[in-house]
PyMOL CGO cylinders between C-alpha atoms (Angstrom):
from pymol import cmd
from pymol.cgo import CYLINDER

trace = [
    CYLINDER, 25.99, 12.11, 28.98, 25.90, 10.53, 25.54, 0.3, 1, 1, 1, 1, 1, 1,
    CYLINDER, 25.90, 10.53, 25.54, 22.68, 8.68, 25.87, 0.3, 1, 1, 1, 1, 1, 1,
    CYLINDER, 22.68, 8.68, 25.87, 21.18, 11.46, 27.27, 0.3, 1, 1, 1, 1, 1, 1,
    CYLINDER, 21.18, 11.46, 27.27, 22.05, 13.44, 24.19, 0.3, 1, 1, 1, 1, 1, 1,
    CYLINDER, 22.05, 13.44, 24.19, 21.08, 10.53, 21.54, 0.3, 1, 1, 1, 1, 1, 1,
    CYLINDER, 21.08, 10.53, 21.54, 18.00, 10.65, 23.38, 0.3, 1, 1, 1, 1, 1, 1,
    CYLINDER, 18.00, 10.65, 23.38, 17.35, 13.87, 23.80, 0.3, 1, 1, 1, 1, 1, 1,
    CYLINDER, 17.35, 13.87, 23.80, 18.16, 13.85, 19.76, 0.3, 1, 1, 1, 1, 1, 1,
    CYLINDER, 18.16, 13.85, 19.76, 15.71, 10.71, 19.39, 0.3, 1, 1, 1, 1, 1, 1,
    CYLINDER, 15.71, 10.71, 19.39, 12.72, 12.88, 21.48, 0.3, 1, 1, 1, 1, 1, 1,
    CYLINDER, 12.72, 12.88, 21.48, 13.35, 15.74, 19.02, 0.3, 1, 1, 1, 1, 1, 1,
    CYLINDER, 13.35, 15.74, 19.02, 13.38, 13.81, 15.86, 0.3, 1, 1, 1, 1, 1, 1,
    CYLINDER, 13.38, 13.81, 15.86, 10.54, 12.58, 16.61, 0.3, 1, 1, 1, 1, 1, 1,
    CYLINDER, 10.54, 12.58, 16.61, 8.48, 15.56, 17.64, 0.3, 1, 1, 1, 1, 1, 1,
    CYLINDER, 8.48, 15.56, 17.64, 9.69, 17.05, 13.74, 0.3, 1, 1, 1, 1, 1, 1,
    CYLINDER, 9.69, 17.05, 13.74, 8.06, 13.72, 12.26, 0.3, 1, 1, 1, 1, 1, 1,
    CYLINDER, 8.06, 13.72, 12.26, 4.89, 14.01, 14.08, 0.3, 1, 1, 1, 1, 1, 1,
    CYLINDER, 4.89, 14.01, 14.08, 4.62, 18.28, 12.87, 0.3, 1, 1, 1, 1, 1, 1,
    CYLINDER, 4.62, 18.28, 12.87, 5.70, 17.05, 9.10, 0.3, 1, 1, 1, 1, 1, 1,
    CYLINDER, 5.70, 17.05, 9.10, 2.56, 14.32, 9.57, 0.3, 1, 1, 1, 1, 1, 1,
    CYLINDER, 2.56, 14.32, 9.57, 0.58, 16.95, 10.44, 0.3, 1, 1, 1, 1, 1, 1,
    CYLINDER, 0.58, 16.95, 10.44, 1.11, 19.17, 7.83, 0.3, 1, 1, 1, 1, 1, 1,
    CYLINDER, 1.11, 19.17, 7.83, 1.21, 16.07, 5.27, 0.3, 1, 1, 1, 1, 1, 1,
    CYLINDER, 1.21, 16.07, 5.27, -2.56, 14.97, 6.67, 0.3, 1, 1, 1, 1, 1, 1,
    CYLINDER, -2.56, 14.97, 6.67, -3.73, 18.97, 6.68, 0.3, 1, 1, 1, 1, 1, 1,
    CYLINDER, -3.73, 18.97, 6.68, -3.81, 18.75, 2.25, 0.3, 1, 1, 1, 1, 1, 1,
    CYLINDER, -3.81, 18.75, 2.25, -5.80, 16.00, 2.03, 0.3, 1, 1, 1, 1, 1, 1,
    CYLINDER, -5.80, 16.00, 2.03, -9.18, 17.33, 3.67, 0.3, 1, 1, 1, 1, 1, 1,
    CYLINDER, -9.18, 17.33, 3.67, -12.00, 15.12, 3.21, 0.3, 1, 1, 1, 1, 1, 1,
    CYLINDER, -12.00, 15.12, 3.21, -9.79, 12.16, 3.83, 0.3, 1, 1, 1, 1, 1, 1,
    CYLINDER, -9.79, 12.16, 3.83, -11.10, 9.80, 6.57, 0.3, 1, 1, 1, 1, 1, 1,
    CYLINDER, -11.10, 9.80, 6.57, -7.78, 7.92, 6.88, 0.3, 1, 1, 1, 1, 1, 1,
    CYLINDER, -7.78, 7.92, 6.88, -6.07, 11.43, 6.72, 0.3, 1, 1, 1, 1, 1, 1,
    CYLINDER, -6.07, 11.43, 6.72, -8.19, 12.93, 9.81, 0.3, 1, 1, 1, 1, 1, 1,
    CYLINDER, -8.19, 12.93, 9.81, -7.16, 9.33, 11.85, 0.3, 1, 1, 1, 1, 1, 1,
    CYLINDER, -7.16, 9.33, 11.85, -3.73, 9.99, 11.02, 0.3, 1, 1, 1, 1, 1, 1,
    CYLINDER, -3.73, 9.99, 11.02, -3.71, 13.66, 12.12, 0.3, 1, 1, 1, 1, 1, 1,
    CYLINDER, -3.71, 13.66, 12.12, -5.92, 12.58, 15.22, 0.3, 1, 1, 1, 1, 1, 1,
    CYLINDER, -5.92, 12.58, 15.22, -3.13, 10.12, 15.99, 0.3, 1, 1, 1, 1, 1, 1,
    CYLINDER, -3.13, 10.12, 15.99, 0.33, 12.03, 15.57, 0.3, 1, 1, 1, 1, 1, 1,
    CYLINDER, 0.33, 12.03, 15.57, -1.76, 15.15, 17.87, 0.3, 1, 1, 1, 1, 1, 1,
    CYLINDER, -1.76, 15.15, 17.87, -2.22, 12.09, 20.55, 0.3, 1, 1, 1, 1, 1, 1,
    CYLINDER, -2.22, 12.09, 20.55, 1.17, 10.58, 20.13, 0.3, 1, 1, 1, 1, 1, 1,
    CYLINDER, 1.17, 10.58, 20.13, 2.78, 14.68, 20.03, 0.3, 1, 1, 1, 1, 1, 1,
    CYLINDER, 2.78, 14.68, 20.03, 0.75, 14.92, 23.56, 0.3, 1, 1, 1, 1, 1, 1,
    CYLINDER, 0.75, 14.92, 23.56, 2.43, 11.96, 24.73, 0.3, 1, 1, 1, 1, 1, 1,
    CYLINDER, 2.43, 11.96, 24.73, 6.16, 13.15, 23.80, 0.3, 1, 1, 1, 1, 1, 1,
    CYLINDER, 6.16, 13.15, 23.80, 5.75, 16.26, 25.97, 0.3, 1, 1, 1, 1, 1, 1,
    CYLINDER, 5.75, 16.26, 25.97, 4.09, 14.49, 28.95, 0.3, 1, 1, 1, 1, 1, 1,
    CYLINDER, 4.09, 14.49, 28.95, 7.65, 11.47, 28.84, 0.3, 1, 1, 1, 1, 1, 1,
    CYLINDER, 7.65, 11.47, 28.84, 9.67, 14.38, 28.59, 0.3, 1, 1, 1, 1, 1, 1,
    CYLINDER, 9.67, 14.38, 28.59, 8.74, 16.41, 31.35, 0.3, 1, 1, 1, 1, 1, 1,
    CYLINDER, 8.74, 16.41, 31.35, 7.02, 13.51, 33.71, 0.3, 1, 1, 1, 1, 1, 1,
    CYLINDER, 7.02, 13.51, 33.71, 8.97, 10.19, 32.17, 0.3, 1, 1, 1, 1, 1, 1,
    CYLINDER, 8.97, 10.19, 32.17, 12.50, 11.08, 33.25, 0.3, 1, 1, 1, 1, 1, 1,
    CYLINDER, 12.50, 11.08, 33.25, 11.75, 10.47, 36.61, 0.3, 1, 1, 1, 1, 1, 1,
    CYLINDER, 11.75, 10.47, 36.61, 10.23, 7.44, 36.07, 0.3, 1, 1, 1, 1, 1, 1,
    CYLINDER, 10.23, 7.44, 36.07, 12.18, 5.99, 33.42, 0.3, 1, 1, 1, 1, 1, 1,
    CYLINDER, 12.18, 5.99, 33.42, 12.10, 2.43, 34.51, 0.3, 1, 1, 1, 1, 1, 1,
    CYLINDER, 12.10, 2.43, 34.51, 8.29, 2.00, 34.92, 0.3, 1, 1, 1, 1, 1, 1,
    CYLINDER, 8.29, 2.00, 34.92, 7.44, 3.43, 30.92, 0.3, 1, 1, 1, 1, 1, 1,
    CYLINDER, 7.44, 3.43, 30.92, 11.16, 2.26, 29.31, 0.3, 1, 1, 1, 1, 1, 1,
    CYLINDER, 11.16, 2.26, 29.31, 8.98, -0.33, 27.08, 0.3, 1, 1, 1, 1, 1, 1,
    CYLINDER, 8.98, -0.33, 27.08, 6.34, 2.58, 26.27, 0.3, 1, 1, 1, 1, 1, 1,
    CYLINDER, 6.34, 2.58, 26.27, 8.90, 5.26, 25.25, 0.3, 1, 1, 1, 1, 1, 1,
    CYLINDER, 8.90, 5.26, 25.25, 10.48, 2.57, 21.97, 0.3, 1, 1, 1, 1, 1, 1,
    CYLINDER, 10.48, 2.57, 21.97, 7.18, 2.07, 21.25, 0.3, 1, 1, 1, 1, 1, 1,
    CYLINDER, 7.18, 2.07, 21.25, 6.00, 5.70, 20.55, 0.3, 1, 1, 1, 1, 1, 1,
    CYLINDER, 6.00, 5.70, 20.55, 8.84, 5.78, 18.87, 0.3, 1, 1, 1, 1, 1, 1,
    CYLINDER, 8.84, 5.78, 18.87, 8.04, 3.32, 16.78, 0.3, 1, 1, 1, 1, 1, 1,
    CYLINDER, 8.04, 3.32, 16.78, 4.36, 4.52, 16.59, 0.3, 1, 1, 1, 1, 1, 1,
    CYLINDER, 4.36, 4.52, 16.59, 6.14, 7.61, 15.20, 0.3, 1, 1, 1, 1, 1, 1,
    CYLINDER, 6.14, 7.61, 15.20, 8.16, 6.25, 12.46, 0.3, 1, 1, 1, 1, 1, 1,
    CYLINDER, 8.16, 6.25, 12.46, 4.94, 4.36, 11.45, 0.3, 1, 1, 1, 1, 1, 1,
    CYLINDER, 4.94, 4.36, 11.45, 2.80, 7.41, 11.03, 0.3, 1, 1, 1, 1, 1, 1,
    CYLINDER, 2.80, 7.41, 11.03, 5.90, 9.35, 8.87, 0.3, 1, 1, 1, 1, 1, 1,
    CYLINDER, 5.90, 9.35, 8.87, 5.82, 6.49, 6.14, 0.3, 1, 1, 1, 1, 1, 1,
    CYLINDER, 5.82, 6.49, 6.14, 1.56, 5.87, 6.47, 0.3, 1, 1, 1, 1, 1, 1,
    CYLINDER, 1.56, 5.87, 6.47, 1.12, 9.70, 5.97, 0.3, 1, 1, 1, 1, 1, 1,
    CYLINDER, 1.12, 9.70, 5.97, 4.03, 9.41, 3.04, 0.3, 1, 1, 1, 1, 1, 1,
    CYLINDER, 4.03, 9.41, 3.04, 2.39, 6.61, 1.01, 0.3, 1, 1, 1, 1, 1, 1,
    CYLINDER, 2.39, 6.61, 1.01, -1.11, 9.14, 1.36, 0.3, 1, 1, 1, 1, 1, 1,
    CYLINDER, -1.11, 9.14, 1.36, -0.26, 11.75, 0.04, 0.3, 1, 1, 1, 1, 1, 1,
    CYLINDER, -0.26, 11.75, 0.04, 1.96, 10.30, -2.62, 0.3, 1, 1, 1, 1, 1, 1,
    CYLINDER, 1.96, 10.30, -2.62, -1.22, 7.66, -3.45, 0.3, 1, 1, 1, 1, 1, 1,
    CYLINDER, -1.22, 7.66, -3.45, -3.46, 11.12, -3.62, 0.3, 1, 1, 1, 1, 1, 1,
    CYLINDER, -3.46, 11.12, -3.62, -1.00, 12.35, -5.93, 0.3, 1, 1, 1, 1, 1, 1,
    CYLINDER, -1.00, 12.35, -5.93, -1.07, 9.23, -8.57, 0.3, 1, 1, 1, 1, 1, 1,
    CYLINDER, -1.07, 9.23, -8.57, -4.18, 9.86, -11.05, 0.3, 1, 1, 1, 1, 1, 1,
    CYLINDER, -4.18, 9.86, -11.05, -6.66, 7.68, -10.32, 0.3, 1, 1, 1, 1, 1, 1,
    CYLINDER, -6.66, 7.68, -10.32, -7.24, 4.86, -13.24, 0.3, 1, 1, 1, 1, 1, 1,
    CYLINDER, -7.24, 4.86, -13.24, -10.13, 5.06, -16.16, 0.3, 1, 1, 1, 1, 1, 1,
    CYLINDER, -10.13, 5.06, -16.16, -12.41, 2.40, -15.34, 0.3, 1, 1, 1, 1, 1, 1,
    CYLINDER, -12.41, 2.40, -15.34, -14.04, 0.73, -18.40, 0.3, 1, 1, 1, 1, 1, 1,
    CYLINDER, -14.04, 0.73, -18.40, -17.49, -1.12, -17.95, 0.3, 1, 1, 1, 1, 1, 1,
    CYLINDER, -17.49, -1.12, -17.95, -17.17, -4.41, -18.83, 0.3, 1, 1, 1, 1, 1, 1,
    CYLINDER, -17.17, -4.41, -18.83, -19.55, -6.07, -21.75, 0.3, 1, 1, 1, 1, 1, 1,
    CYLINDER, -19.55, -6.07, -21.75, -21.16, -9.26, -20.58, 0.3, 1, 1, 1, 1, 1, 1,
]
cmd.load_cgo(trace, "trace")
């Protein structure tokens, strides 16, 4: 029963990351990237709850799917992390340049 629990721990992780990239994308309104991103963990959130009610029955057919949404997961956390904290830096003075 311990890989269903560090699984079942894995699924749940994951389904916090893709709320806290949600929230993270919801301040920065008028982003482009932000919308993709929010798009994208609503998609991959979707996809969580259809493995865990229809995947554990077929486990062996989607085994290579499942790590990858995880990864997909773990990608979105830090993209959505580096946003906000790039949206957060003030944005540098440009100077025109004399020809």
């Amino acid at each position: 029963y311990l890989g269903l629990v560090v699984y079942l721990g894995m699924l749940g992780g994951c389904l916090l990351l893709l709320l806290t990239t949600r929230r993270r994308c919801a301040g920065l309104a008028g982003n482009a990237d932000a919308t993709r991103l929010t798009m994208l963990a609503n998609g991959t959130f979707a996809s969580f709850i259809a493995f865990g009610t229809g995947g554990a029955t077929i486990a062996l057919a989607l085994n290579d799917l499942t790590w990858f949404s995880f990864g997909i997961v773990i990608a979105l956390d830090r993209l959505s992390a580096a946003m906000v904290r790039d949206a957060a830096l003030p944005s540098p003075a440009v100077s025109p340049v004399a020809a």
